[in-house]
N, C-alpha and C positions, 0 to 999 in steps of 0.2 A: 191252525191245521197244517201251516206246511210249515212250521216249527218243529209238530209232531213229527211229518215225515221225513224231516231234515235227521229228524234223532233216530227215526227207526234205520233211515241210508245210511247214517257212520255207523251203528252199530253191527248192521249187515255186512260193509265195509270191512272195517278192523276183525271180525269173526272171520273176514275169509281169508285174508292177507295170510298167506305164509309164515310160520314159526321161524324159519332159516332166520341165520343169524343177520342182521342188517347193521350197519355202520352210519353215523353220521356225516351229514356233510357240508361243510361250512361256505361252498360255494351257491349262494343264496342272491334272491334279489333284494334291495341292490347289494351290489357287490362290497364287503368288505375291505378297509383301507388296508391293513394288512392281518396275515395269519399266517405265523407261524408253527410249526409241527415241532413238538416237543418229544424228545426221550421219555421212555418209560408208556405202562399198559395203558387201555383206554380206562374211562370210567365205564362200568354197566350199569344201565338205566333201571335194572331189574332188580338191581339190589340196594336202590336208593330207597332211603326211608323217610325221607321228609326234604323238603325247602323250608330255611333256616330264616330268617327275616328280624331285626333287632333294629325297627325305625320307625317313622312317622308314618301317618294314616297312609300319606302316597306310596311310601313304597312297601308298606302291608299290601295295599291295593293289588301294585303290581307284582308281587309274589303270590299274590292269586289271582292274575291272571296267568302267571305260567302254569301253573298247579291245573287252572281249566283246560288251556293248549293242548299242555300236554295229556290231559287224559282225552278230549278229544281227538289227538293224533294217535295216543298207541293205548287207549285204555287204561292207562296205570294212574290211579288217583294218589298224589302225595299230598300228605297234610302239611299246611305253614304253621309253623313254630317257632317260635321266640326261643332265645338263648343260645348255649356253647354249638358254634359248629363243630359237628364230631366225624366221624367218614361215613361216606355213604350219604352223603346230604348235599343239595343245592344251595348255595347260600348265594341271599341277597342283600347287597349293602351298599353303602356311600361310600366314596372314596377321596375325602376333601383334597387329595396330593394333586387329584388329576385338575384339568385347564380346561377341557372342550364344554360348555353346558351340555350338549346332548350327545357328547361322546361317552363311551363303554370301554369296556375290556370283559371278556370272557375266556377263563384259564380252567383249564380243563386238564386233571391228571387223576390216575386209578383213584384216589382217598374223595375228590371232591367237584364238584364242578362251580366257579364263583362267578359270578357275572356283579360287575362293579361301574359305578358311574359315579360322576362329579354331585348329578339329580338324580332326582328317584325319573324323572323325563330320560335320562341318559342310560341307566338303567331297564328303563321300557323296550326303548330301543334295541338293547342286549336280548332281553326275553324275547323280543322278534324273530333277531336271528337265528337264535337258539330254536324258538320254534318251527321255523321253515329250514334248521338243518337235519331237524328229526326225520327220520323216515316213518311213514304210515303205516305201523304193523304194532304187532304184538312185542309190551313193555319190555318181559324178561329177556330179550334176544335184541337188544339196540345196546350199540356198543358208542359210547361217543368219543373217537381219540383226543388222546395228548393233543393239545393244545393252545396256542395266545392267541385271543381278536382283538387285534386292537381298533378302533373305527371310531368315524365322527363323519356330520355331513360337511359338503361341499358350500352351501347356501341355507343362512337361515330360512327361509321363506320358502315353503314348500307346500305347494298348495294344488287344490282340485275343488271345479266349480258343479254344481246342479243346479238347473232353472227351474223350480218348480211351476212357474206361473205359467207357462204356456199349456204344459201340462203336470198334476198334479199330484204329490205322493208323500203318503201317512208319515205319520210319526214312527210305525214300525220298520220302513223300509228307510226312512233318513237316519236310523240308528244303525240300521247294518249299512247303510255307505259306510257311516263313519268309524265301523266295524273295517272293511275293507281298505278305508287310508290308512286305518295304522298297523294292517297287516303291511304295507307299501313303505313306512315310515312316514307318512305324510304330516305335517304339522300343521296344516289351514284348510280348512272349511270354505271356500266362497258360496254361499247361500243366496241365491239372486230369489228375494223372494217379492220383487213388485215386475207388474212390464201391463203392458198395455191389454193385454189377453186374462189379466187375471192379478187381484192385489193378495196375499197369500198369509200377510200376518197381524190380528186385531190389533185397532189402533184405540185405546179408549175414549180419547177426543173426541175423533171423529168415528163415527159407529157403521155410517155408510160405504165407509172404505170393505169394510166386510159382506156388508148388510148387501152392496148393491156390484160392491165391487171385484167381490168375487167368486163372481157369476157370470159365463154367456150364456146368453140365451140360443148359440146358434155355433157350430165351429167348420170351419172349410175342408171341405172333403178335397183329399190330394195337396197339389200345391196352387194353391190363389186358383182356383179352379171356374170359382162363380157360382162353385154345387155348394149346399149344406145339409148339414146332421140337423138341425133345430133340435137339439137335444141339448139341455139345461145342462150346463156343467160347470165343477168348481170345487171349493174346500176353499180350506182357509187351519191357520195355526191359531188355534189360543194364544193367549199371555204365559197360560200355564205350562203348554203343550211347550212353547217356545225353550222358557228356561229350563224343562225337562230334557231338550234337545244339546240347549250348551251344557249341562250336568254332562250328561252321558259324552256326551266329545272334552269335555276337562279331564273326566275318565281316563282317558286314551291321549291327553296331551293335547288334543286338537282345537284350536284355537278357531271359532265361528264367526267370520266375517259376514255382517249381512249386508247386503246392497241394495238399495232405493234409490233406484235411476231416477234422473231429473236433467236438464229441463221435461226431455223427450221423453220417450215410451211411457205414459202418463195414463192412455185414455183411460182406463179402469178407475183412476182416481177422480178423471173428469167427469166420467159417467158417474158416479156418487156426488162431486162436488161441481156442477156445471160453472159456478160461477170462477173458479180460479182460471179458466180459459179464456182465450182472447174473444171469442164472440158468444160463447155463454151457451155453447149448444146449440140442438141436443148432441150429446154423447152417447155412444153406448159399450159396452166391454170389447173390446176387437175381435172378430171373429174370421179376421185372416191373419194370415204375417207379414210381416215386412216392416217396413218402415211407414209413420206415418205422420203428415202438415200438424196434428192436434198437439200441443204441447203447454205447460205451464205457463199465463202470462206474466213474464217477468217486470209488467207495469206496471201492478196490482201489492199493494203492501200484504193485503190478507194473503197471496200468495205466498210471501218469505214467511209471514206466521202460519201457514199452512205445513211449510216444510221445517220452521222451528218447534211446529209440536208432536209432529211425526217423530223426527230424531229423538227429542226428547223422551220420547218413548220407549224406541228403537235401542237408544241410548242404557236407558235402565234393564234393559232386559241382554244385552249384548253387552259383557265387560270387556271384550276386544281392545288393543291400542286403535283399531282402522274402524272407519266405518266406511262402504263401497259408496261415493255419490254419485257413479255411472258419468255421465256429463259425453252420451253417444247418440251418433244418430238421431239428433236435434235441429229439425228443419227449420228455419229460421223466416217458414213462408208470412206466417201468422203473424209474425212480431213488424214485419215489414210494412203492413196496410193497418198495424193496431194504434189509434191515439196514445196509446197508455204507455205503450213500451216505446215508443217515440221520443215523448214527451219525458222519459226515465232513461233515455238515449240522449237527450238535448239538457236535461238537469244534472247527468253527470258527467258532462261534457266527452261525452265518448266519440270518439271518430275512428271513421277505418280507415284505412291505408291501399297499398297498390295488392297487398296479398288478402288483408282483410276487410269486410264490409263492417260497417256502426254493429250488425247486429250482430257477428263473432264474435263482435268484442264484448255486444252488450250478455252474452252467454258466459265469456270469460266474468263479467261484473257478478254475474246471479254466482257462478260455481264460486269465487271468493268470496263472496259474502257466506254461503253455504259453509264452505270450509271455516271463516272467521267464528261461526257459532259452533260449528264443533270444539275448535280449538280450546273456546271459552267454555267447554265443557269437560276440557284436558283429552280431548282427542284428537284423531291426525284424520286426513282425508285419500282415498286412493281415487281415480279417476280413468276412465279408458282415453288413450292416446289423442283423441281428438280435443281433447283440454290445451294441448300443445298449439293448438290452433288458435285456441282462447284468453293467452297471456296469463294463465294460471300463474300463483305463486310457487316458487322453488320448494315449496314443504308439502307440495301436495304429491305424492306417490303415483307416476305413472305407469298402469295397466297397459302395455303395448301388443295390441290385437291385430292389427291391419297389416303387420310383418314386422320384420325388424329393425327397419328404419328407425322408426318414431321410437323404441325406446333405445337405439343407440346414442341419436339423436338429443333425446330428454337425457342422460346419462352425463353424455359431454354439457349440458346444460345445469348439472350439480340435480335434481330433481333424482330421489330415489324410483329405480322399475324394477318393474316384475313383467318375466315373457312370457307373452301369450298368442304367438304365430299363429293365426288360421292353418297358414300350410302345416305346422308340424303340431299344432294341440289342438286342433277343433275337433273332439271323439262324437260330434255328431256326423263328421264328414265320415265317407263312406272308407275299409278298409280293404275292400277287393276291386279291380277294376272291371273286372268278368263277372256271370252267371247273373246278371241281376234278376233276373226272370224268379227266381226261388229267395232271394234276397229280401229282407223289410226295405218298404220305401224311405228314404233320406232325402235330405237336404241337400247333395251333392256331394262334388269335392273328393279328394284323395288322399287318407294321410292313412298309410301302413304301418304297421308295426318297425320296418326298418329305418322307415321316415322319422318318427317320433326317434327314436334311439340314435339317429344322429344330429340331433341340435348341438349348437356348441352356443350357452346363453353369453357367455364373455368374451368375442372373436380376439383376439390379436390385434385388430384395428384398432381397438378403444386402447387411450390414454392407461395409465395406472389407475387415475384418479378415476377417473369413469367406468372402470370396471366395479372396482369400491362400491359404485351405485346400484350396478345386479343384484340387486338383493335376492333375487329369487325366480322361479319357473311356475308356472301353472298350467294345467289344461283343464278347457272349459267343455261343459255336453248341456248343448241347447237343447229343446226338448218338445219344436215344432212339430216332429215326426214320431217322439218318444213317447211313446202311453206308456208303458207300461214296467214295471220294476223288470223284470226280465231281458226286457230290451233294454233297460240303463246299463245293467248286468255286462251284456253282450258289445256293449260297443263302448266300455271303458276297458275290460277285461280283452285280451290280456294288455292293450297299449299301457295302462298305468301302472306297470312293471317296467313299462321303458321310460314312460317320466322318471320313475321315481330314480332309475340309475341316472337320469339327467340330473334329477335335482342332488343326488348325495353322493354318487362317485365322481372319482376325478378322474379329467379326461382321459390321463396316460393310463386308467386303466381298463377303459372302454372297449371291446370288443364283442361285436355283433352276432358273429358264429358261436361265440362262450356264453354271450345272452341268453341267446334261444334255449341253450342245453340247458340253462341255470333255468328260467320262466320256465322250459316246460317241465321241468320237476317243481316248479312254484303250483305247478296250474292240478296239481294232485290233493293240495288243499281246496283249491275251488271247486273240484269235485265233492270232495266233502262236506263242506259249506254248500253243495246246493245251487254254485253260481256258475250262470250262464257265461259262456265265452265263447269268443271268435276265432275258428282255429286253424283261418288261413294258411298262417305261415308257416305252420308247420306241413301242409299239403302239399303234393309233389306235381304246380302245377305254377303257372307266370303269373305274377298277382298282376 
């Protein structure tokens, strides 16, 4: 239904737009590395007769995806076709001269407009820009001038997280996320799909991870309130549902990291499986938030084949280099009075020290042995910041959440990160300081759209060599307070306009006042699309 009326609003849309003649404009999110304006007339969109395409499945693929954009943005359907580019034609192609993998070039003169990349992924990227330089009107009046893009990103690793577990959402709405990263440029998927509140993706092994565990029978009204809904709630992913998910984001370039937190946020599992905890239950699916004593016992061998059959799973349905093992927010109360993890403290002769206690380190034992089986499955491990704590190995990828410290920190330490500040990427945190009276209720916290848009992931402090390590940016949207696709909509949009210039422009060409102008002509597409957004900052008022 509201696919329908998504299609009946653009077509309302574009019917009423103005005929006047409109121009394209290459000042887009993110910003382009450069563009220069060329001699000689524009191309006119209205007298193009086709996108030209002479390659492989991928970049047919993405020659029609421009082909939808653009009849989406101004109406005008062109057909792809194979063979001679002649005038009047879009062509898409490979350009083996170029260096960047996911850089472009888009040349644009009266006979042709070419958008060319190293990959048909580099390529993609170009049709992005191309499509958010379009103006929203009618086909035969968009003129696109003379000129050269030439672009590439800043940071391979370009990524945006959803929790579904806390709360939950279909296969329809995880495809238009990942509809919306690649409007951003986004290249990663982080999928948090287990946490204590709810386990979200079948495991065939184990049947009760679904069957039991992902389900409360009860959820906290407000925050840790003591009140509840007693209202059954849950979902869960297929196997099938799953791979139909990475399909559609291969689609679009987007590489699907899943995460299965461990030791910690478990209970869901616990409640299915009582015995892999330290006192055996009962358990039940959490029905508040926070943090919480119940955790995997890492004393228990059926434990580690607990979590080597999971991945194994996990594994075949996610072709990722990464798989997330969380390793956060792991109370270490349980393992402290448990014989078993004791005695798996005393056999591997683990001690703590003056900063850590036996049982840090015995957290550090379980996430290496974690990581050791992935590896022997030819894959790598990423981990949130508090691994740092735990004597992880150097190959294990630190997530740095708790600020910036921990992954400067992990960086100088040769350990590849990825940032992920609460203060400037948490888009569950709130983005106005005022009115909350009318506002949905959050989590807290403050990060505005000006906030996000000034990180700088690789400061001047770090070494040469430790900047090397920044692989990359992310923002996360926890989803304690988020029911509903409309509100994931409204409290990513517009900030991950200003990741995304984090993740792919370069600092010298960052400016905040030029953002805003460039987003809010981005935010004319999210009209069209249907999608909700927050539009503080453009309000004439003190956030």
């Amino acid at each position: 239904m509201r696919k329908a009326l998504l299609f009946l609003f653009s077509a309302l849309f574009v019917s009423q737009v103005s005929f006047a003649q409109q121009v394209a404009d290459f000042n887009t999110v993110p910003l382009p590395r450069e563009c220069q304006a060329q001699k000689g007339k524009p191309f006119a969109l209205g007298a193009a007769q086709s996108i030209v395409c002479n390659g492989d499945a991928d970049l047919m693929r993405v020659a029609r995806f421009l082909a939808d954009y653009i009849e989406q943005s101004t109406g005008k359907l062109l057909p792809v076709v194979s063979g001679k580019a002649s005038k009047n034609t879009i062509v898409v192609q490979i350009d083996k001269k170029m260096t960047a993998k996911e850089g472009y070039r888009i040349t644009v003169n009266e006979k042709q407009v070419r958008i060319e990349g190293l990959t048909a992924q580099g390529v993609f990227y170009g049709v992005q820009t191309l499509r958010k330089a379009l103006p929203i009107a009618a086909a035969a009046e968009i003129e696109i001038p003379a000129v050269v893009v030439t672009d590439e990103p800043r940071f391979p690793y370009r990524g945006m997280h959803l929790d579904v577990s806390r709360h939950f959402f279909g296969v329809d709405f995880v495809k238009q996320y990942l509809d919306m990263l690649a409007l951003h440029h986004i290249n990663t998927f982080h999928f948090h799909i287990t946490d204590d509140q709810g386990w979200r993706v079948e495991i065939k092994k184990y049947p009760r991870l679904t069957e039991v565990g992902a389900w409360r029978q009860r959820t906290v009204v407000g925050r840790n309130t003591g009140l509840y809904d007693y209202q059954r709630y849950g979902g869960y992913y297929t196997q099938d549902q799953i791979r139909e998910i990475v399909a559609y984001a291969a689609d679009r370039f987007i590489t699907v990291i899943p995460e299965i937190d461990m030791p910690g946020h478990m209970e869901a599992a616990l409640a299915a499986y009582p015995d892999l905890g330290c006192t055996g239950g009962p358990y039940e699916v959490e029905p508040n938030w926070g943090i919480f004593d119940e955790i995997l016992c890492a004393g228990k061998e059926k434990t580690f084949e607990f979590t080597e059959g999971v991945l194994d799973e996990i594994i075949s349905l996610f072709p990722s280099e990464y798989v997330h093992i969380g390793g956060d927010e792991a109370p270490r109360t349980r393992w402290k009075t448990c014989s078993l993890c004791q005695q798996r403290i005393a056999a591997e002769g683990i001690k703590g020290d003056a900063k850590h206690s036996a049982e840090d380190r015995l957290q550090g034992y379980f996430m290496k042995r974690v990581e050791k089986f992935l590896n022997s499955r030819g894959r790598k491990a990423i981990g949130w910041d508090e691994l740092l704590d735990c004597d992880v190995n150097e190959s294990t990828t630190i997530m740095s959440w708790r600020g910036v410290e921990g992954g400067l920190t992990a960086s100088e330490k040769g350990h590849d990160v990825i940032m992920v500040p609460t203060s400037f990427f948490y888009f569950d945190y709130y983005q106005y300081k005022e009115d909350y009276w009318n506002k949905p209720l959050l989590i807290g916290g403050f990060v505005p759209l000006e906030k996000v848009y000034s990180f700088e992931p690789a400061p001047d402090t770090l070494t040469e060599a430790a900047k090397k390590h920044i692989i990359g940016v992310q923002a996360n949207l926890w989803t304690e307070y988020i029911y509903a696709p409309e509100f994931v909509e409204y409290q990513v949009l517009p900030r991950m306009g200003a990741l995304a210039e984090v993740q792919w422009t370069l600092p010298a060409q960052k400016d905040y006042d030029a953002f805003k102008n460039r987003e809010h002509r981005l935010t004319s597409l999210y009209d069209l699309r249907g999608w909700k957004y927050c539009k503080v900052a453009w309000e004439d008022k003190k956030e």
